[in-house]
N, C-alpha and C positions, 0 to 999 in steps of 0.2 A: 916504724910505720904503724907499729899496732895500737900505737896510743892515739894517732886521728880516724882506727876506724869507729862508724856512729852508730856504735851499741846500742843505745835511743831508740835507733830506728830501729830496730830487731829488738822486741821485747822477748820472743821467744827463744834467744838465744842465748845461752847458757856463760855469762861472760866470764864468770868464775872460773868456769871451767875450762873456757879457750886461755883466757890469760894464763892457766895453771901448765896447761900442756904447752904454751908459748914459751913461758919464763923457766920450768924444768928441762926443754929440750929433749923429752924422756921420746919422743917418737923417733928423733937421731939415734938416741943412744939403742935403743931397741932395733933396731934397722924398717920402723915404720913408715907405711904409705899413709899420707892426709889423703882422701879424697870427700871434698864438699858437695852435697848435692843440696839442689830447692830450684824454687821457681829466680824467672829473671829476675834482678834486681836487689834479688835478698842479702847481698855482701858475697858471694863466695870469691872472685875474684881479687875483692879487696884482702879476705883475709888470706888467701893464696899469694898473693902479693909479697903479705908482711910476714908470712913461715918461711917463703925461698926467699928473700931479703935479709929474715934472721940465719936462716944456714949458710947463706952465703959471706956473711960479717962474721960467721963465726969459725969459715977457713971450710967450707964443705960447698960442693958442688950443686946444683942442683936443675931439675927441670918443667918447666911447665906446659902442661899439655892440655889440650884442649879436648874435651870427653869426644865428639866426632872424629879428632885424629888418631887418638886413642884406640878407638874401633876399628878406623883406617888399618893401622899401623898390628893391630892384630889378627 
């Protein structure tokens, strides 16, 4: 999934570097939290999408939360 999201649109956003930490996997191996923040629209859920998409093809569980449930929930 990572490869349709429109890095185009986000010039600000660092694609080297998402692809790098995408294609190493190293936030798994480290027992890392992603969390994306920005304004509406700017991709986070697309690329939240494509990291629990990629853990989960890659035999790893995972969860998505919504930052207001999140707060809920703690």
């Amino acid at each position: 999934m990572i490869e349709t999201f429109p890095f185009e649109r986000q010039p600000k956003l660092n694609q080297k570097k998402i692809l790098a930490l995408y294609d190493s996997f190293s936030f798994m191996k480290n027992n890392q939290n992603i969390v994306w923040l920005g304004r509406t629209g700017c991709g986070k859920t697309g690329l939240a999408t494509s990291f629990l998409t990629h853990a989960i093809n890659q035999g790893h569980s995972g969860r998505y939360v919504l930052f207001a449930e999140l707060v809920a929930e703690l």
